[in-house]
C-alpha positions as CSV (number, residue, x, y, z in Angstrom):
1,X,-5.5,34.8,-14.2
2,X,-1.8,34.5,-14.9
3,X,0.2,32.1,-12.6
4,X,4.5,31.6,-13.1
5,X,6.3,28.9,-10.8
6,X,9.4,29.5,-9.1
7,X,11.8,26.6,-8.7
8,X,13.0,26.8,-4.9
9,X,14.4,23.2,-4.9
10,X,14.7,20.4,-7.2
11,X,11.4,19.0,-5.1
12,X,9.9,22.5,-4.2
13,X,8.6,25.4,-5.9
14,X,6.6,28.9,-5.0
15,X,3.5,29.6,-7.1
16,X,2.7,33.6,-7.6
17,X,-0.7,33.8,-8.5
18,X,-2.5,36.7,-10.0
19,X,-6.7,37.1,-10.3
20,X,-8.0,40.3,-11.8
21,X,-11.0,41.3,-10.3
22,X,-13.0,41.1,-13.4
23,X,-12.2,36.8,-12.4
24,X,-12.7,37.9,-8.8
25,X,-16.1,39.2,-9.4
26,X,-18.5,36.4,-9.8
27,X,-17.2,35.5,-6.5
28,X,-17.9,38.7,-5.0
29,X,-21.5,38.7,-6.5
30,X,-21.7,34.7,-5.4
31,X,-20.8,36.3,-1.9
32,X,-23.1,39.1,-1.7
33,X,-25.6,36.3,-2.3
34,X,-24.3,33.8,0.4
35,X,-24.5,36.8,3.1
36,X,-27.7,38.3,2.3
37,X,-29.3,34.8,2.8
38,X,-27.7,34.9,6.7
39,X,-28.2,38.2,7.4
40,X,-31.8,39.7,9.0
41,X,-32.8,43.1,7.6
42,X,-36.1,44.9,8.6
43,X,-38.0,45.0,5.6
44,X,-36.7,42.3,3.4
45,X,-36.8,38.8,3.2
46,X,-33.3,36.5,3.9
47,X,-31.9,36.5,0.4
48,X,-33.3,39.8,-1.1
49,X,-31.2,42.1,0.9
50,X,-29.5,44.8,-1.8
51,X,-25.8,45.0,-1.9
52,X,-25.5,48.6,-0.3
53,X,-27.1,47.6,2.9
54,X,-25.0,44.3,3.2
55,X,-22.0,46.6,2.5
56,X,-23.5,49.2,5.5
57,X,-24.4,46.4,8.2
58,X,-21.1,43.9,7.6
59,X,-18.8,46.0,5.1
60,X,-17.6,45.4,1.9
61,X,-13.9,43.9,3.2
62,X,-16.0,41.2,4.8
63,X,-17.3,40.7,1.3
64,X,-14.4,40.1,-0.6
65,X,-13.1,38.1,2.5
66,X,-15.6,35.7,1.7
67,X,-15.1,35.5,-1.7
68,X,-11.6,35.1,-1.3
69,X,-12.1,32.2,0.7
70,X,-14.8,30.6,-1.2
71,X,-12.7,30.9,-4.6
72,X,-9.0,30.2,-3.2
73,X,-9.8,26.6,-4.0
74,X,-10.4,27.5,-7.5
75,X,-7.5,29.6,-8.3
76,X,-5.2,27.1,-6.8
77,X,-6.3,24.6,-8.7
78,X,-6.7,26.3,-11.4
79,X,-2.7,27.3,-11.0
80,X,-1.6,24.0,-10.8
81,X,-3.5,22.8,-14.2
82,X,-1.9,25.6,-15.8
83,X,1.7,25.1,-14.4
84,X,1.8,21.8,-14.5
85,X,3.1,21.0,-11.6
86,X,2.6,17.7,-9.7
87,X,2.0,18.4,-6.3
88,X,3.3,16.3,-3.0
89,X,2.7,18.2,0.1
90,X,0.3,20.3,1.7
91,X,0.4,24.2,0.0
92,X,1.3,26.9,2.2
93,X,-0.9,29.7,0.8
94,X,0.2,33.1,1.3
95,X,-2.1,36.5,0.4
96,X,-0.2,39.8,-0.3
97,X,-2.8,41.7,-2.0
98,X,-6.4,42.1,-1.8
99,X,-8.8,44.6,-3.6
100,X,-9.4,48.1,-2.1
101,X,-12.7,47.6,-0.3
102,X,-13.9,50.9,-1.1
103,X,-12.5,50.5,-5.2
104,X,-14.7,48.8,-7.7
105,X,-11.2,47.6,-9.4
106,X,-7.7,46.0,-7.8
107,X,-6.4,42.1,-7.6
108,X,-5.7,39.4,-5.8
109,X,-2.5,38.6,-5.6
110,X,-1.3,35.3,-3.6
111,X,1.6,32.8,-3.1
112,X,1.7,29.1,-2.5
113,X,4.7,27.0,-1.6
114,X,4.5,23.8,-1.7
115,X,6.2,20.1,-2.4
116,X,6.2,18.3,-6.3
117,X,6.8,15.0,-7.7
118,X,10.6,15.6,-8.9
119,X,11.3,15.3,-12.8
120,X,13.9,12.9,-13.6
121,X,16.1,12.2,-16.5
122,X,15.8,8.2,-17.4
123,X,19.2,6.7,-19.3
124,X,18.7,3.8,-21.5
125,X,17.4,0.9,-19.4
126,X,16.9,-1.5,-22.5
127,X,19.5,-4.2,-22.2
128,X,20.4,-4.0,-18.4
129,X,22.4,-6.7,-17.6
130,X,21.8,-8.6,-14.6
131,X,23.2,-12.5,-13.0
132,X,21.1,-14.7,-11.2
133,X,21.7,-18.1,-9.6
134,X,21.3,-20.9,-11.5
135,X,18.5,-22.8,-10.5
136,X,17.0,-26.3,-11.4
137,X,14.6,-28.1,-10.0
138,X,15.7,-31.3,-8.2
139,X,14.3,-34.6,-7.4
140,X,14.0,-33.1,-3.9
141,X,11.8,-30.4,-5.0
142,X,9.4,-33.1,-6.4
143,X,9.4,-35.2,-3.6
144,X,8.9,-31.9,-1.2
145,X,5.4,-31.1,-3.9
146,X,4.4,-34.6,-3.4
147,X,4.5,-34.4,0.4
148,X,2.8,-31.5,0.6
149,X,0.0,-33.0,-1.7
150,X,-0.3,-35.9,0.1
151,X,-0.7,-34.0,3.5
152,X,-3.9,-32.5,1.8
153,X,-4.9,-36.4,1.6
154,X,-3.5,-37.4,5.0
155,X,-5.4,-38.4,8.4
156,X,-4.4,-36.9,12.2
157,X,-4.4,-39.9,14.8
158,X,-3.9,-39.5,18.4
159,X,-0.9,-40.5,20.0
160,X,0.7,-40.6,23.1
161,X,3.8,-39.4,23.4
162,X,5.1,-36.2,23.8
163,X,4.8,-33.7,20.8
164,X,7.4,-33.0,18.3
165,X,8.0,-30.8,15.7
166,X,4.9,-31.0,12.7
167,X,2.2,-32.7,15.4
168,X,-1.2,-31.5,15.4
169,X,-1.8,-30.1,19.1
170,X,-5.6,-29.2,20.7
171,X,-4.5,-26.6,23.1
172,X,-6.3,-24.6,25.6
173,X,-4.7,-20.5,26.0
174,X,-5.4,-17.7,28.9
175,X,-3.1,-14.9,28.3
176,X,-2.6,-12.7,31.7
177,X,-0.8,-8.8,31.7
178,X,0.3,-7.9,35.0
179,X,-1.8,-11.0,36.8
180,X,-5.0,-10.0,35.1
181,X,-6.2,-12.2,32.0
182,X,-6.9,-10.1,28.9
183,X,-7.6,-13.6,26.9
184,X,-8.7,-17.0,26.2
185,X,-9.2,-19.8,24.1
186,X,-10.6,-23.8,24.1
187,X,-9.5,-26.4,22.0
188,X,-7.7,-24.8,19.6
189,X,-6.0,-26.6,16.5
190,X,-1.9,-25.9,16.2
191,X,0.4,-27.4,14.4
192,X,4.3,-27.4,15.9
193,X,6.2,-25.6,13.5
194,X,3.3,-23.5,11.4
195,X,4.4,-20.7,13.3
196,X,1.1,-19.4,13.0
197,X,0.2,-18.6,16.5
198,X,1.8,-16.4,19.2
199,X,6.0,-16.0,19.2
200,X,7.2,-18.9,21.5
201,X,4.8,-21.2,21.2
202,X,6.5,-23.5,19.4
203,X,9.1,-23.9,22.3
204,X,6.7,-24.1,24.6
205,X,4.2,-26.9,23.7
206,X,7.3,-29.1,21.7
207,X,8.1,-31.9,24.4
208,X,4.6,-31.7,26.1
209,X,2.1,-34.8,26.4
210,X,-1.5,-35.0,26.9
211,X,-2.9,-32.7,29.7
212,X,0.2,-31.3,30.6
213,X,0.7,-27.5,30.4
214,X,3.9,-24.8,30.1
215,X,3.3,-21.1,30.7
216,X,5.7,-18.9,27.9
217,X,6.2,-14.9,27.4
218,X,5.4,-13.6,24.3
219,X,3.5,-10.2,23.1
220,X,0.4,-9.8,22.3
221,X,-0.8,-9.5,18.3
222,X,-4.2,-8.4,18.1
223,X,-7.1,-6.8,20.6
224,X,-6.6,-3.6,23.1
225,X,-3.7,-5.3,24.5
226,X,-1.7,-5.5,21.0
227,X,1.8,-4.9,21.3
228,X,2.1,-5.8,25.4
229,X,4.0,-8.6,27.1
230,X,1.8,-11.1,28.2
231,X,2.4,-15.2,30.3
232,X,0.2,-17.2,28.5
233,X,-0.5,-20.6,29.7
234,X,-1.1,-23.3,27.1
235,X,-2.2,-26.7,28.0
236,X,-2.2,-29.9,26.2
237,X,-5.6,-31.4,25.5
238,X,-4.1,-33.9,22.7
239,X,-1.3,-35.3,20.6
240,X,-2.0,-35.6,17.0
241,X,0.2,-37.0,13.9
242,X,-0.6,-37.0,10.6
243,X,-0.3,-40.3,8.3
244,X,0.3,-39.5,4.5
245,X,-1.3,-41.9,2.4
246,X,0.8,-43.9,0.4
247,X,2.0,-42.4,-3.3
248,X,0.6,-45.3,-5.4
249,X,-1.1,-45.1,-9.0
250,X,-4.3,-45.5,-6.8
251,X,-3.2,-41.9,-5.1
252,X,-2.9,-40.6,-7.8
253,X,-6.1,-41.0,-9.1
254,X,-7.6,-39.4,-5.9
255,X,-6.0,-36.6,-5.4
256,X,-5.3,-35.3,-9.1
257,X,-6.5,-35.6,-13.2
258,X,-3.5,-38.3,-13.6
259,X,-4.5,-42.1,-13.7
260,X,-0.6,-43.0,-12.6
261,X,1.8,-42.2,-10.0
262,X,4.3,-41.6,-12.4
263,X,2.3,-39.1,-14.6
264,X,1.8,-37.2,-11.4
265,X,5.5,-37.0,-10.6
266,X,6.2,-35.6,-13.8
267,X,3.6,-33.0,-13.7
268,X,5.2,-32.0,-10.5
269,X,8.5,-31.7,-11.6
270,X,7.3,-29.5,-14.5
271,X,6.0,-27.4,-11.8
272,X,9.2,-27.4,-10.0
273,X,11.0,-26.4,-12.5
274,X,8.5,-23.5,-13.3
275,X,8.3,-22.4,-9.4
276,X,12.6,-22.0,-10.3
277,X,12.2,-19.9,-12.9
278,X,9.6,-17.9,-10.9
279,X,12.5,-17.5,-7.8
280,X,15.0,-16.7,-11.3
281,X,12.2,-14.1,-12.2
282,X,12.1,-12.7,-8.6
283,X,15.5,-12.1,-8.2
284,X,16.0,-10.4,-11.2
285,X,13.3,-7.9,-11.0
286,X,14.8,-7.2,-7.9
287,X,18.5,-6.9,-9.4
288,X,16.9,-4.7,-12.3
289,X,15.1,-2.2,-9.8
290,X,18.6,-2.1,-8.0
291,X,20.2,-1.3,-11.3
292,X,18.0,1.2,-12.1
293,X,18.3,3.5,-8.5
294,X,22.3,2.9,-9.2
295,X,21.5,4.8,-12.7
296,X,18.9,7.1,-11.9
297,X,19.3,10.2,-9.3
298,X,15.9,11.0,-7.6
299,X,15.7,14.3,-5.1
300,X,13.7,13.4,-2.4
301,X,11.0,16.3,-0.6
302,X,11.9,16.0,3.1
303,X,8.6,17.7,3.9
304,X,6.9,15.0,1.7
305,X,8.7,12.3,3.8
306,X,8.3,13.9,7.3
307,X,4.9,14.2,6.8
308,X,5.2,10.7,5.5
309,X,6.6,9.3,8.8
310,X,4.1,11.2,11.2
311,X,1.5,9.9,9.6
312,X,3.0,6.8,10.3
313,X,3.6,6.9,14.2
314,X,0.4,9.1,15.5
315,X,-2.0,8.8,12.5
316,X,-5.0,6.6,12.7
317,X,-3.0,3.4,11.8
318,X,-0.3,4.0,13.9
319,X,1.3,1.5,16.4
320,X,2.4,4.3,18.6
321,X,1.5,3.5,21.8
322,X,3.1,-0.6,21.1
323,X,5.5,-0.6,23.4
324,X,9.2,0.1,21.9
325,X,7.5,1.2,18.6
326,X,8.1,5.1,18.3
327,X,12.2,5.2,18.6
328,X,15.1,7.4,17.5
329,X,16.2,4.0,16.1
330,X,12.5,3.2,14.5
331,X,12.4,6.4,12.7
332,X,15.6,5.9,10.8
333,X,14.3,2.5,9.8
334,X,10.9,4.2,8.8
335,X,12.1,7.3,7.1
336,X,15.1,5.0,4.8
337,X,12.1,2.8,3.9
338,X,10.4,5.8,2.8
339,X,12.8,7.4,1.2
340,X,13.6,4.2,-0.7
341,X,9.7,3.6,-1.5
342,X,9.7,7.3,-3.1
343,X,12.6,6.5,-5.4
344,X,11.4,3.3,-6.9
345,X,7.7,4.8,-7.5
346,X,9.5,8.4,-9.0
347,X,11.1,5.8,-11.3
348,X,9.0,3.5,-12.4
349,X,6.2,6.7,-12.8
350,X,8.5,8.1,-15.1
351,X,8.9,4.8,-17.0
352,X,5.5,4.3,-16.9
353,X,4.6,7.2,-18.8
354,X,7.3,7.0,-21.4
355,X,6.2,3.2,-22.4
356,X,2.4,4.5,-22.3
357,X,1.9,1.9,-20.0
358,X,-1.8,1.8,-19.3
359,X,-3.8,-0.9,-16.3
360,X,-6.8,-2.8,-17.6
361,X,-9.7,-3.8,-15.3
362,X,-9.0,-7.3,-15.2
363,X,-5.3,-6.2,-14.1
364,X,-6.8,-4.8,-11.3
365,X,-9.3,-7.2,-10.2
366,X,-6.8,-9.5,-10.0
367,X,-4.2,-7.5,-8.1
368,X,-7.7,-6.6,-5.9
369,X,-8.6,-10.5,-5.7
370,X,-4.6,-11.5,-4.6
371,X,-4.0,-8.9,-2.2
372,X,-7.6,-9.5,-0.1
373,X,-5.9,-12.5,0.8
374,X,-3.5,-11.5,2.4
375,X,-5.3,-9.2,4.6
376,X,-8.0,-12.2,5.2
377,X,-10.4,-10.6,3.3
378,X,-13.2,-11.0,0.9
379,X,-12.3,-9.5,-2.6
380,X,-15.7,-7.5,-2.9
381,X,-15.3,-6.2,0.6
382,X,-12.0,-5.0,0.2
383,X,-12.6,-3.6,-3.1
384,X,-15.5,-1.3,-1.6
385,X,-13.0,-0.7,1.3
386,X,-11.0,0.9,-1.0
387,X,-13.5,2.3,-2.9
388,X,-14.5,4.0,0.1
389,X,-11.4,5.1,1.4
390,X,-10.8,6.6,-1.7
391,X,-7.3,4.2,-2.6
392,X,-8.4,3.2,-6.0
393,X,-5.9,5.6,-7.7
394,X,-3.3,4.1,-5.3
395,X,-3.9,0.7,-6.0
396,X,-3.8,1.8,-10.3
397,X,-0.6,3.2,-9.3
398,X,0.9,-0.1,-8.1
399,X,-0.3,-1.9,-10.6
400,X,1.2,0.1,-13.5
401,X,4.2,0.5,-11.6
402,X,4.7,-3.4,-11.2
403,X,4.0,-3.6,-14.9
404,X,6.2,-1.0,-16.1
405,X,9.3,-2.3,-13.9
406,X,8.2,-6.5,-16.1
407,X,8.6,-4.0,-18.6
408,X,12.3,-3.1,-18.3
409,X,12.9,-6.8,-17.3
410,X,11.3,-7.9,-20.6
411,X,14.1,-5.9,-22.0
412,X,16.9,-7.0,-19.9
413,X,19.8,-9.3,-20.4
414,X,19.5,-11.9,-17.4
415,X,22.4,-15.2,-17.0
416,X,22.8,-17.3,-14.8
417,X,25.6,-17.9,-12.2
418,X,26.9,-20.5,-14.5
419,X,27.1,-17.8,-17.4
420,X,23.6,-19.4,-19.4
421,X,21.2,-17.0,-20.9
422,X,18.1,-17.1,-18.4
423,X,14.5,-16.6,-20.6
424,X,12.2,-15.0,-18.6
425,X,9.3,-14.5,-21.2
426,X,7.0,-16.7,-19.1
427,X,7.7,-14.8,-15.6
428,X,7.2,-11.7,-17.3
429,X,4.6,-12.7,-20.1
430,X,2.2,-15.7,-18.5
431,X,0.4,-17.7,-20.9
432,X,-1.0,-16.4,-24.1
433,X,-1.0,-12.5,-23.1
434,X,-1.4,-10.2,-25.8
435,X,1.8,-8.9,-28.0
436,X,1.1,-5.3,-26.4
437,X,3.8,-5.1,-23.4
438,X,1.8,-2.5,-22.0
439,X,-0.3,-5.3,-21.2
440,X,2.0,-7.4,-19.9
441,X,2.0,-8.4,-15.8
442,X,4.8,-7.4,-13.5
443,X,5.0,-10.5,-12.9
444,X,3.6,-14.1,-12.9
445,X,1.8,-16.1,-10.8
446,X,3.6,-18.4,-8.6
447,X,2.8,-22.2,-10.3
448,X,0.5,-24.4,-8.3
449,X,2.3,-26.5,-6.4
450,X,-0.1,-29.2,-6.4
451,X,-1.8,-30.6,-9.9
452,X,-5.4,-29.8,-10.1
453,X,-6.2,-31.9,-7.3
454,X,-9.8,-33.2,-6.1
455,X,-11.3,-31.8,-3.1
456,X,-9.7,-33.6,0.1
457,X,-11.1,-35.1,2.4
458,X,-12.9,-32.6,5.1
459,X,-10.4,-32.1,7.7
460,X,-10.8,-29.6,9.9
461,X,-8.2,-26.3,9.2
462,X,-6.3,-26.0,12.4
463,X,-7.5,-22.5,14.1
464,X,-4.7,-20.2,14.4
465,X,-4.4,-17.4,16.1
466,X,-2.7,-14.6,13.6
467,X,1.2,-13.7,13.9
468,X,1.7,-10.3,15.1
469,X,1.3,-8.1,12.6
470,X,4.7,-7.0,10.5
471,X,5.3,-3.4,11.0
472,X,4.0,-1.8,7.9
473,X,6.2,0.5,5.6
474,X,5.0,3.8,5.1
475,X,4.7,4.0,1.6
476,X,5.2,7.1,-0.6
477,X,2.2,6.0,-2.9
478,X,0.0,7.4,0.1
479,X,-2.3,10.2,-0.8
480,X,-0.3,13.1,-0.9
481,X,-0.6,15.8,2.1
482,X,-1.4,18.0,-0.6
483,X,-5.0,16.9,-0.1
484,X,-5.8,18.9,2.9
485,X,-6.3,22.6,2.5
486,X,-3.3,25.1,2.4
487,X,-3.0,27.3,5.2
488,X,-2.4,31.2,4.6
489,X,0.9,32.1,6.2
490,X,0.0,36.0,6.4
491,X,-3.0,38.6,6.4
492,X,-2.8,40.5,3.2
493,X,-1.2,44.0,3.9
494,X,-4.6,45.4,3.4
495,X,-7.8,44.4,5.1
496,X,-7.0,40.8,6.0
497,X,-8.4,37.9,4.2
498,X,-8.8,34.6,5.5
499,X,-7.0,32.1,3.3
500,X,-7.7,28.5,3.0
501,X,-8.2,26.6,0.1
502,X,-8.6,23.0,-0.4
503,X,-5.8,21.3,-2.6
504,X,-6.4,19.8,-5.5
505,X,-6.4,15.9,-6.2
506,X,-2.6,15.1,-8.0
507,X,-2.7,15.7,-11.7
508,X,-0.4,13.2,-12.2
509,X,-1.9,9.7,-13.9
510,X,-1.8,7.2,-10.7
């Protein structure tokens, strides 16, 4: 089989694709078997019918039809491991030759246009300079730890008054659309300000006293009535505040390792000061990414990102039908995003490979374990989620991206706003990691903002409802289109042959 690629864009290219029929053959015989177990012949069992009669009763075109379409998948694949080529988007598969149906010889002859991951030229990235703001951490920061430590410790006692800002509210909810209720909930647990529960809440329920009640719009997060406007009545059931116990040496000693109030302050403020250079560490990853888009010219496929942002808006995870959702004004939004996303992983691929950077399997059970959270999962269950969904690749591919962008910022030059070299070896480094910087995180953990503290008192976790979900950003890291199978374009000139092929999974390391 001989295959040549022909460059149509920077992002696209055509594939001509030649099989001999001494390749084509095992097909053809693999055909001839696959029909003469279908077909009924009088005198012979399904699957002992000789060639010649299949060739009388359904023809020999249909023969090499079939093994056209049964090998395609093959051939295709086969192309792209020899070529090279990276592919994006689904292949449009082409036939222009098929063998004579009444010759033993002849070829099959096929094109396939398609979308690839772009190849780009990286400058030297080691020594990127990049300013920050200074940060330090202030007595303010400590006394904000300590508050939030000693609300883990603190009691809720009714009062009556009306509600302000940080209170503890038991509410009672029915949620109409157009007069009919869709929802409700009894004695749920709020706090003023979490902002944890529905858009206007906070407005609503801030000045109220026991068993009074306020009626608010907002829009509905979750169930069939996501994304609709909704009056939701909210009544008072009780005022709560919460007491902070005092910080004494005796607080201390409850709530952490420390036998003094004063060891526990200074623990914090080493904290603090790490949580600063965490926000430093932020920021310049961001400021290095930035740096390196400025430097670095990516094409982009605008198939690849169409398909991209209709996947978005009527795929299975779309919010189409949310009111306001799908607009002229959306799209731009969505397809900027996606071109953006596209750039930074074309990048940081192409760094990846060139530091050999590699993604252990603690790396990613903790990247697994960190993001379940944050979809309010379990990690096992939304490791086999992905496992099931087939996003393992994608989630590697994160992971070594992340790591090869701590990579260039391990070799930056960061300062401060006041002109002081910033050293970032912890953010990009934690703890005692190995002296292999392929091994080295993207980034590092945010610091505990509380000492290792004992187990507080059980206090009830106010019940929230969640906040409507944020819109998410189609992401070019998405299995590729290319997955699906390529559709012919055209009957070959001859006897037609049906063309579809499935693509193959991208050769490119994820």
């Amino acid at each position: 089989m001989k295959s040549a690629v022909e460059n149509l864009t920077p992002t696209r290219v055509k594939l001509n694709v030649e099989v001999p029929f001494e390749e084509l053959k095992p097909n053809i015989d693999a055909a001839y078997k696959t029909i003469s177990a279908q077909v009924q012949v009088p005198g012979f069992r399904k699957g002992r019918v000789p060639n010649q009669l299949i060739d009388q009763r359904v023809g020999r075109g249909y023969v090499i039809e079939t093994a056209i379409n049964d090998g395609l998948n093959d051939f295709y694949q086969s192309a792209v491991q020899e070529t090279g080529i990276r592919p994006l988007t689904r292949p449009e598969v082409e036939i222009t030759e098929v063998p004579d149906p009444a010759a033993k010889d002849g070829q099959l002859l096929f094109t396939v246009e398609l979308d690839v991951r772009p190849e780009i030229t990286l400058p030297e990235y080691s020594g990127l300079e990049v300013t920050v703001e200074a940060a330090e951490a202030s007595d303010a920061d400590v006394d904000k730890a300590l508050d939030e430590l000693r609300g883990r410790f603190g009691t809720l006692t009714a009062v009556d008054r009306p509600a302000a800002d940080g209170d503890f509210l038991t509410v009672n909810l029915v949620a109409t659309v157009d007069g009919e209720q869709v929802d409700a909930a009894q004695d749920v647990s709020y706090q003023i300000g979490s902002g944890t529960m529905l858009e206007g809440m906070d407005e609503a329920v801030t000045g109220l006293s026991a068993d009074e009640d306020a009626i608010f719009e907002t829009t509905l997060a979750n169930g069939e009535n996501a994304g609709n406007k909704a009056q939701v009545k909210v009544e008072v059931s009780a005022v709560k505040e919460r007491e902070l116990p005092e910080a004494n040496d005796d607080f201390a000693q409850l709530a952490s390792e420390f036998d003094t109030i004063a060891e526990l302050r200074a623990d914090l403020t080493k904290r603090a000061a790490e949580e600063k250079v965490t926000e430093q560490g932020v920021e310049a990853r961001d400021l290095v990414l930035e740096k390196l888009i400025e430097l670095i010219e990516v094409p982009v496929p605008a198939a690849f990102i169409e398909d991209q942002l209709e996947q978005h808006f009527t795929g299975e995870n779309a919010h189409a039908n949310a009111e306001g959702h799908d607009t002229e004004e959306h799209r731009t939004e969505i397809r900027e995003n996606t071109e953006q996303a596209f750039r930074n992983e074309m990048i940081l691929d192409a760094i990846a490979e060139k530091e050999e950077i590699g993604v252990s399997q603690p790396e990613l059970i903790d990247y697994i374990v960190s993001t379940a959270g944050q979809y309010g999962m379990e990690p096992n269950q939304f490791a086999q989620m992905l496992d099931q969904s087939g996003q393992v690749p994608m989630i590697v591919g994160e992971v070594r991206r992340r790591k090869a962008l701590a990579k260039v910022l391990e070799l930056a030059v960061v300062t401060d706003s006041s002109g002081s070299v910033v050293d970032l070896s912890d953010f990009v480094r934690p703890g005692d990691e190995a002296d292999d910087s392929s091994e080295a995180p993207a980034e590092k953990k945010p610091a505990k903002k509380a000492p290792a503290a004992k187990k507080a008192p059980a206090a009830k976790k106010p019940a929230a409802e969640k906040k409507p979900a944020a819109e998410k950003k189609p992401a070019a890291e998405k299995k590729p289109a290319a997955e699906k199978k390529p559709a012919a374009k055209k009957a070959a000139p001859k006897k037609p042959a049906k063309a579809e092929a499935a693509a193959d999974e991208e050769s490119s390391k994820a």
